[in-house]
C-alpha positions in Angstrom: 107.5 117.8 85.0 106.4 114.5 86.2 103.4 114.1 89.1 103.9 112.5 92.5 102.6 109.3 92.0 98.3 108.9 93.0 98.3 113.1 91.9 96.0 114.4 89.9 96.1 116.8 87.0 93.8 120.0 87.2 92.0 118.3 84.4 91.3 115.0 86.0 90.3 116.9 89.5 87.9 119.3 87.7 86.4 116.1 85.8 86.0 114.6 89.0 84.6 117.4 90.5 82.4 118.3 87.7 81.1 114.5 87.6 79.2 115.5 90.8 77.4 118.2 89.7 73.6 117.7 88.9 72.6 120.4 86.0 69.0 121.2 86.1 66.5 122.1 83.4 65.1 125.7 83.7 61.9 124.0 84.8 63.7 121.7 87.0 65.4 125.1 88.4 61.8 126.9 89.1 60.5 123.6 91.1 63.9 123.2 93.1 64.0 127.4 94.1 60.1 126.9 94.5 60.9 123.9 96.8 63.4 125.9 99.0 66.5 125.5 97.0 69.0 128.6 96.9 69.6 129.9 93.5 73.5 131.4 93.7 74.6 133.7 90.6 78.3 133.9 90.2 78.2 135.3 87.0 80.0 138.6 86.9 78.2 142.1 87.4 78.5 142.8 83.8 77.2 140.1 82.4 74.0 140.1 84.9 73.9 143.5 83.7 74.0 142.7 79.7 71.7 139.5 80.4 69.6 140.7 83.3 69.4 139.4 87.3 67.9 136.7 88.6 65.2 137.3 91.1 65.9 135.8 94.7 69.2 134.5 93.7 72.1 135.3 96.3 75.0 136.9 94.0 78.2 136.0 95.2 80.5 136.8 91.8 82.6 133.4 91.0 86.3 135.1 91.6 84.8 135.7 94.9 84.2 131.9 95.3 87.5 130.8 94.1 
């Protein structure tokens, strides 16, 4: 199946969109939260609860978000 033309393909929109993101060092993570950034943890309940919670961060689970 062919794409209208000037469509994208999932993998060229999440490239795109992943092109924006700016990934932080733990320690750049500490200074930004310590700054007033919001920590958000979309990792799934069990997984916080086999690799512990983050402290102050807002959970909002990542099938919520999508």
């Amino acid at each position: 199946m062919s794409r209208p033309p000037g469509s994208y393909s999932i993998d060229q929109m999440l490239a795109q969109a992943r092109s924006r993101l700016q990934r932080l060092t733990p320690a750049q993570t500490q200074d930004a939260v310590a700054a007033g950034a919001l920590w958000v943890d979309i990792r799934p309940g069990w997984q916080r609860a086999a690799e512990g919670e983050v402290p102050g961060a807002l959970l909002v689970e990542r099938n919520h978000l999508e």
